[in-house]
C-alpha positions as CSV (number, residue, x, y, z in Angstrom):
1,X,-16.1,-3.5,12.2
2,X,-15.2,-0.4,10.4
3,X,-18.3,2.4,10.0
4,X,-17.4,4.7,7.1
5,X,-19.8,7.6,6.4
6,X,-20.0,9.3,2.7
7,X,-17.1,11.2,1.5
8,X,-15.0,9.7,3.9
9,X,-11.2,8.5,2.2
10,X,-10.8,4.8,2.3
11,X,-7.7,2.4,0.8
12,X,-9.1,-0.4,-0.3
13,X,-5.9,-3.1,-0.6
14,X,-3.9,-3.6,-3.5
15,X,-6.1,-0.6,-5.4
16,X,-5.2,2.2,-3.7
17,X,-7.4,5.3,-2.6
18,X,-11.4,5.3,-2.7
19,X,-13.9,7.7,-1.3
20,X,-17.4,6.2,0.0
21,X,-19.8,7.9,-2.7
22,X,-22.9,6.5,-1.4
23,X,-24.0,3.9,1.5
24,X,-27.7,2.4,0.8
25,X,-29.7,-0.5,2.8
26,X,-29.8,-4.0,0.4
27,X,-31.6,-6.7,0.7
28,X,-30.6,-10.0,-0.1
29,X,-31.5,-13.8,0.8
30,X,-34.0,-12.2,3.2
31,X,-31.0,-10.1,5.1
32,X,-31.0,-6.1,4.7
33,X,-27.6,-5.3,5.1
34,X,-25.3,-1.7,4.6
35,X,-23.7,-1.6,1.4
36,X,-20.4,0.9,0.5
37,X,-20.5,2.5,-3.0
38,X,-16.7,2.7,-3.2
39,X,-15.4,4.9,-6.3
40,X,-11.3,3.7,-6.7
41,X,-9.6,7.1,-7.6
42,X,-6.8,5.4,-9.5
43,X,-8.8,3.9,-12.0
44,X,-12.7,5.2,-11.5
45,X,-14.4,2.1,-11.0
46,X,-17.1,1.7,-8.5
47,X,-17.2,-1.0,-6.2
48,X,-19.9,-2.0,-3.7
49,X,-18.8,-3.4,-0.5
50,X,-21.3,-4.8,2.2
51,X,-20.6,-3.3,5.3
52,X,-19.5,-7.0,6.7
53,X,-17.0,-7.6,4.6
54,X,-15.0,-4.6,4.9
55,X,-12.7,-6.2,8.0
56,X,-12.3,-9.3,5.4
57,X,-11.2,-7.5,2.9
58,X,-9.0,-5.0,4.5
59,X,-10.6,-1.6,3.6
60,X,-9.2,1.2,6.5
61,X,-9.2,4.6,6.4
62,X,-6.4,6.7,5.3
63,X,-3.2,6.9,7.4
64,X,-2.9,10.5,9.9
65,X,-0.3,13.2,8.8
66,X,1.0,12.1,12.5
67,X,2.0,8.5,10.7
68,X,3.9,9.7,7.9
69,X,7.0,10.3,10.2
70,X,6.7,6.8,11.5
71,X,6.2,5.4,7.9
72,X,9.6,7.2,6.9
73,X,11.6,6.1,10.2
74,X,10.4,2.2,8.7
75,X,12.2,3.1,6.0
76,X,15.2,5.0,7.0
77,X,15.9,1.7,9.4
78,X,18.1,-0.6,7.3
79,X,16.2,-3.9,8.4
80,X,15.1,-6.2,5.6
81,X,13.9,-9.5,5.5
82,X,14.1,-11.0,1.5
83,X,13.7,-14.5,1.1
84,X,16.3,-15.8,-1.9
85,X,13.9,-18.0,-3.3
86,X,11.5,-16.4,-5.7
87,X,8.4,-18.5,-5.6
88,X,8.3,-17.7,-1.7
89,X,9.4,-14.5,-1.7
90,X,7.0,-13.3,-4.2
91,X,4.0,-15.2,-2.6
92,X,5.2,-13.5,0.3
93,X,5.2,-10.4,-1.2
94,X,1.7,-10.9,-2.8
95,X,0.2,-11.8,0.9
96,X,1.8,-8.5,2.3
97,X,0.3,-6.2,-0.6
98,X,-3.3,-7.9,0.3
99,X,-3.0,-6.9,4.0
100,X,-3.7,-3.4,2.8
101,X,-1.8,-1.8,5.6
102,X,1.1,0.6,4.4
103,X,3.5,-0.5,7.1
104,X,2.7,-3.9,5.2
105,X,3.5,-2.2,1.5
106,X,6.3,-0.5,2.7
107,X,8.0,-3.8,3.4
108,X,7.5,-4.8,0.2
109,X,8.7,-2.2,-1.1
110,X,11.4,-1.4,1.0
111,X,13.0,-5.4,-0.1
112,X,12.1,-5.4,-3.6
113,X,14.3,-2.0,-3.9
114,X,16.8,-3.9,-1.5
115,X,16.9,-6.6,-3.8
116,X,17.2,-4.2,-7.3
117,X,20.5,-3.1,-5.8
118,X,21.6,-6.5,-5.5
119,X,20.2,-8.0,-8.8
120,X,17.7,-7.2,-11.4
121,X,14.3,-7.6,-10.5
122,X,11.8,-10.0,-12.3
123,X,9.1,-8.8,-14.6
124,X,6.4,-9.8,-11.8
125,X,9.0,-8.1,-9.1
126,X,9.2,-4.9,-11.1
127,X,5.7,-4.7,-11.5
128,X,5.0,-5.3,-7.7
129,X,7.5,-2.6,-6.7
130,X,6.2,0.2,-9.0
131,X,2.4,-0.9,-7.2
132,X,3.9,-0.6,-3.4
133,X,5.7,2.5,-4.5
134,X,2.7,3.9,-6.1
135,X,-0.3,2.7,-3.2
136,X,2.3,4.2,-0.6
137,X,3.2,7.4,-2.6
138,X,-0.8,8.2,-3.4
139,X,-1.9,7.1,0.6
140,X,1.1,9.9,2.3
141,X,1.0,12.1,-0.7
142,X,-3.1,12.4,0.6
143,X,-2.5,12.2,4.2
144,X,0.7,15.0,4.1
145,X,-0.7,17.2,1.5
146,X,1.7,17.1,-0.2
147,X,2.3,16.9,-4.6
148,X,2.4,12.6,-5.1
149,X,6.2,14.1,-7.0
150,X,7.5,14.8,-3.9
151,X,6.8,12.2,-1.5
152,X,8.2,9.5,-4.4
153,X,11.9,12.1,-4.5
154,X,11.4,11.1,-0.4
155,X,11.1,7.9,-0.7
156,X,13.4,7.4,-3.2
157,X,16.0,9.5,-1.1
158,X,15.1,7.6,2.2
159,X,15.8,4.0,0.4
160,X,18.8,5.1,-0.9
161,X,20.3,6.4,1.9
162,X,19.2,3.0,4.0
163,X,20.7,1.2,1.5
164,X,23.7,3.5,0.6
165,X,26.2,1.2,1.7
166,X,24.8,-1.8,-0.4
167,X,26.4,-1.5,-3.8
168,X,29.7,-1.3,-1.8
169,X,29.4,-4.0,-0.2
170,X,28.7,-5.6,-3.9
171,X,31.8,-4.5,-5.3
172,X,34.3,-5.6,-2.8
């Protein structure tokens, strides 16, 4: 079970980057339990968390500048899995963005830009890609110090090169 302490950096899946603002003892049903106050940066709502449901619902803390370079050698490797069929690749997709881990929302967004190269994206798609790109922009962006600008031109450089060959292959 994770043990967060105030003004530690948190990603809470599928929202992106918290900070623990406050930790108080509540009681409830007879129980006295730890409770997170959980401020979500990207949109500045407040969430309370009780300490035992932090493994259930994924909440980890942020990623080490030593994982960045593993992140980037994921996506520099040209493996990807898509499934053709929508309904299962997009409940697929959904499942992988609720993990919460970024190796988890790199895949995702490693196919869906995969699959833009090969054929326009769905509404839904292009909506799930621009939240991968933007949970694993704002989590290395954090962890590298580095401007949120500059790790998306990365990114976008790293898929294109993996994929670089793709559109070739397409016109053939």
């Amino acid at each position: 079970m994770n043990s967060f302490k105030i003004g530690d950096r948190v990603i809470y899946p599928n929202q992106g980057l918290g900070v623990i603002e406050d930790i108080q003892q509540e009681a409830y049903n007879g129980e006295s339990f730890k409770v997170y106050h959980l401020r979500i940066l990207a949109n500045n709502t407040l969430v309370l968390v009780p300490s035992t449901s932090t493994d259930e619902i994924g909440i980890r803390k942020l990623i080490s500048k030593l994982s960045v370079k593993e992140i980037f050698d994921v996506m520099k490797n040209g493996d990807v899995e898509v499934t053709m069929n929508w309904k299962g690749r997009y409940k697929e997709h959904v499942n992988l963005m609720k993990s919460g881990t970024i190796l988890d929302m790199v895949a995702v967004l490693k196919s869906l830009f995969y699959l833009s190269l090969i054929k326009p994206l769905s509404f839904r798609e292009k909506k799930m890609m621009e939240k991968a790109k933007e949970l694993v922009v704002t989590e290395i962006s954090v962890a590298s110090c580095l401007p949120s600008d500059q790790i998306e031109r990365k990114i976008f450089h790293t898929l294109s090169h993996c994929f670089k060959d793709v559109k070739a292959d397409l016109d053939i």
